[in-house]
LOTORBA-429529 format. One record per atom (N, C-alpha, C): residue in three letters; y, z, x. Coordinates in steps of 0.2 Angstrom, whole numbers, plus 5000, padded with zeros to 4 digits. Each point is the difference from the previous one (the first is absolute). Layout:
N
<atom ALA <Y Z X>>
...
***
This chain:
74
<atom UNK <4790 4670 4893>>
<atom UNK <4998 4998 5007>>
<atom UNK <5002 5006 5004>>
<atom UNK <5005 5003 4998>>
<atom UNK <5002 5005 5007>>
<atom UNK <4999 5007 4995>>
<atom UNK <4995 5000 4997>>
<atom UNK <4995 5006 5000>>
<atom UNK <4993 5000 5001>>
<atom UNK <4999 4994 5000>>
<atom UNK <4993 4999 5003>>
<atom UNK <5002 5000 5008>>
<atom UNK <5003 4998 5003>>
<atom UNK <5001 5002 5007>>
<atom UNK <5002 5007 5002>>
<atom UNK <5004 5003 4996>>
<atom UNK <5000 5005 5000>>
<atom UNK <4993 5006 4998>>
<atom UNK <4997 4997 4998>>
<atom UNK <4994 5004 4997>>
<atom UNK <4994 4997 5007>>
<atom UNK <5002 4994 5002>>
<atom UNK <4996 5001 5006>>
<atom UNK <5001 5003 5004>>
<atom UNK <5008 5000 5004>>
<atom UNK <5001 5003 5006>>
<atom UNK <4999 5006 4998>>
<atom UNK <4999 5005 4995>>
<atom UNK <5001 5007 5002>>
<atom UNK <4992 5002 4997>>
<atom UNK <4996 4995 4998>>
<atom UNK <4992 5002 4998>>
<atom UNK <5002 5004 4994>>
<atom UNK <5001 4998 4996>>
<atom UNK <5000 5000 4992>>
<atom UNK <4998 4996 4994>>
<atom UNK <4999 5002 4996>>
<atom UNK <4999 4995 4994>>
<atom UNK <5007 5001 4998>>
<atom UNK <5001 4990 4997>>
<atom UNK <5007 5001 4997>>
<atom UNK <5002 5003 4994>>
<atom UNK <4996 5002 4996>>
<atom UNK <5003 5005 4995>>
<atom UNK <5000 5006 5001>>
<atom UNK <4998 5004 5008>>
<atom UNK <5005 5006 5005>>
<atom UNK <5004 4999 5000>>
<atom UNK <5002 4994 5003>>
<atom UNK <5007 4999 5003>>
<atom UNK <5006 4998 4994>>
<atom UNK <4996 4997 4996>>
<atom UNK <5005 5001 4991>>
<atom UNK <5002 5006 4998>>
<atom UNK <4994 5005 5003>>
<atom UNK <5000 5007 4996>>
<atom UNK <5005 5003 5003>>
<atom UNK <5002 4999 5007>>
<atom UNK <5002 5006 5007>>
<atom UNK <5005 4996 5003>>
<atom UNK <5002 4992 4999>>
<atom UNK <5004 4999 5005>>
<atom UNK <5005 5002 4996>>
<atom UNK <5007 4999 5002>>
<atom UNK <5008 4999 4996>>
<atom UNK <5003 4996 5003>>
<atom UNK <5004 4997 4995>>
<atom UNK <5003 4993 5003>>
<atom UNK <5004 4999 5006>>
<atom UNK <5003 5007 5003>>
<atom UNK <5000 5000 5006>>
<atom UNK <4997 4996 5005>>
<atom UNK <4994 5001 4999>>
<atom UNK <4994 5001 5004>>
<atom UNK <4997 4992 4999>>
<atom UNK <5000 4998 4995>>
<atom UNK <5000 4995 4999>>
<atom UNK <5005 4993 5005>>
<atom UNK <5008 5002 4999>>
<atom UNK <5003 4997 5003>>
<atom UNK <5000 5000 5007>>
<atom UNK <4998 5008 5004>>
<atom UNK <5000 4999 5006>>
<atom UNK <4993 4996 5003>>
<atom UNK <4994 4998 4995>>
<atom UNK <4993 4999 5004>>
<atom UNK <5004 4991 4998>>
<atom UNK <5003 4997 4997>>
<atom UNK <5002 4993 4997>>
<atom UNK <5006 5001 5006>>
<atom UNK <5004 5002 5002>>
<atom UNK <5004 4998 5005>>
<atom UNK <4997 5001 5006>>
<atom UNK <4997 5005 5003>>
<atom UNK <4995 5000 5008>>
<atom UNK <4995 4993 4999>>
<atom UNK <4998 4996 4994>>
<atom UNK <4994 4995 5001>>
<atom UNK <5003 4994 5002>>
<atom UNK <5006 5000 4998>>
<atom UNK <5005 4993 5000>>
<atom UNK <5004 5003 5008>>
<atom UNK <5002 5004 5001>>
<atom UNK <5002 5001 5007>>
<atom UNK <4993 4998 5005>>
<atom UNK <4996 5001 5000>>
<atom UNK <4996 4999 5003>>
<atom UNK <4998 4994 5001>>
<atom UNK <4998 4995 4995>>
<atom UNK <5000 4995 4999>>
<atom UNK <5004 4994 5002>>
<atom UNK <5007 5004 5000>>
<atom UNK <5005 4996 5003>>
<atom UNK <5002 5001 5008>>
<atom UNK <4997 5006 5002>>
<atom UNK <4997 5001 5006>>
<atom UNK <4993 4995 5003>>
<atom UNK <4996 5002 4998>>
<atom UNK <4994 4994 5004>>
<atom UNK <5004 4995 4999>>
<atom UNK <5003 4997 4994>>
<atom UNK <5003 4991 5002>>
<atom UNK <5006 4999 5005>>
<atom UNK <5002 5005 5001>>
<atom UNK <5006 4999 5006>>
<atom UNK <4997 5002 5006>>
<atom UNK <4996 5002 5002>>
<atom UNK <4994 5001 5005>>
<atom UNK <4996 4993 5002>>
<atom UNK <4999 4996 4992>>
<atom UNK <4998 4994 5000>>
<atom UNK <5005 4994 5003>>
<atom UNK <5006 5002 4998>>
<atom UNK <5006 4996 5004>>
<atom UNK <5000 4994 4992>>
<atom UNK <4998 5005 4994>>
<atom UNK <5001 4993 4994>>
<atom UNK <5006 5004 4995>>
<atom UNK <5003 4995 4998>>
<atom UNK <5007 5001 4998>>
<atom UNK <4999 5008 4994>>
<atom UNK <5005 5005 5000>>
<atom UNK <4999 5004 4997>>
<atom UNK <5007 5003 4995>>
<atom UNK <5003 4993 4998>>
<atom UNK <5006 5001 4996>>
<atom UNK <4997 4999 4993>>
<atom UNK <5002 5003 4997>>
<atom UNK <4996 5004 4993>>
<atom UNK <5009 4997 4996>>
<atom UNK <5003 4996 5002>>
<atom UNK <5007 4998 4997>>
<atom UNK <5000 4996 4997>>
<atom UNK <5005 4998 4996>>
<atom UNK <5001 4993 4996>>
<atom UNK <5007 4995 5004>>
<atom UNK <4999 4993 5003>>
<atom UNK <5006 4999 5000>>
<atom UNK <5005 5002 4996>>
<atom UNK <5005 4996 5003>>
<atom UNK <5009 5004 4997>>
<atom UNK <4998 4992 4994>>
<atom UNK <4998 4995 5000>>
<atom UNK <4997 4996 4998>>
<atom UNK <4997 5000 4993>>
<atom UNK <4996 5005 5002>>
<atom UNK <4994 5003 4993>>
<atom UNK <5004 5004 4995>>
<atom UNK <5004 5004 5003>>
<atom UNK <5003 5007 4997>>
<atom UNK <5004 4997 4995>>
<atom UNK <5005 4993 5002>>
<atom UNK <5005 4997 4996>>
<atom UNK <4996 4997 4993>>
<atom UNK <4995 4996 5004>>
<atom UNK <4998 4998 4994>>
<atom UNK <4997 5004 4996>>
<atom UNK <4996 5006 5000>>
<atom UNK <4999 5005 4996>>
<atom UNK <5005 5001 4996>>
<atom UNK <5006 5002 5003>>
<atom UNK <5003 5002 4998>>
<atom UNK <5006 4997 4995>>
<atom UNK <4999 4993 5000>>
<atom UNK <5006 4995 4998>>
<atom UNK <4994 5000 4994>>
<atom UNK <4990 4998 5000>>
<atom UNK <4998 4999 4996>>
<atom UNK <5000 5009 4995>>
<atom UNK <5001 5004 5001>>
<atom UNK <5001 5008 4997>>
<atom UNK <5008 5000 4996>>
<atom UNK <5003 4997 5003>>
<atom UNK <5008 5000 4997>>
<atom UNK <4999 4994 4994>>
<atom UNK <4996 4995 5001>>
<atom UNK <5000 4996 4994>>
<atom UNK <4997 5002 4994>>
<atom UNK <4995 5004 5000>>
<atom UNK <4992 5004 4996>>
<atom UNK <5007 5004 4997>>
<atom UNK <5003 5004 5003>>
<atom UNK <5004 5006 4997>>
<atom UNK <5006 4996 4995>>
<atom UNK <5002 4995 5001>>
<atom UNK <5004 4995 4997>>
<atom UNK <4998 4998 4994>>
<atom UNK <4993 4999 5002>>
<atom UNK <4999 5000 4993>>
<atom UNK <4998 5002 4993>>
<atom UNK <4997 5005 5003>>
<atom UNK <4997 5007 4998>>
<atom UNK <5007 5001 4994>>
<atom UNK <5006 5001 5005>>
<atom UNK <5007 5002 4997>>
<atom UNK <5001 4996 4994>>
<atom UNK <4998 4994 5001>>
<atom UNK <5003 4992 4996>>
<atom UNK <4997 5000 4991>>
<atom UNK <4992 5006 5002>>
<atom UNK <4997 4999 4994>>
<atom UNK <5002 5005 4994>>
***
């Protein structure tokens, strides 16, 4: 996706931009899409926490310590 957008905004075909960009470049045109993005929505006044509750985290995580547990057990 974020070559095709890429190959839009700068008027390219995207096997140019496969040929010529560098991952660099890559990451800054994928970081400026999502600031911006997150810009129009706080503009919009619609929530733009991109976080997991303390909530989500635990249970990620308490379910990540069990998987490893068992992993170890086999």
């Amino acid at each position: 996706m974020a070559i095709d957008s890429m190959a839009e905004k700068y008027s390219m075909l995207p096997s140019q931009i496969l040929d010529k960009a560098t991952t660099v470049d890559l990451m800054i045109h994928v970081n400026a899409s999502v600031l911006k993005l997150r810009e129009q929505r706080k503009s919009r006044g619609e929530d733009i926490s991109d976080t997991f509750s303390q909530d989500e985290i635990m249970e990620r995580w308490n379910r990540w310590n069990q998987t490893k547990g068992d992993d170890e057990n086999k």
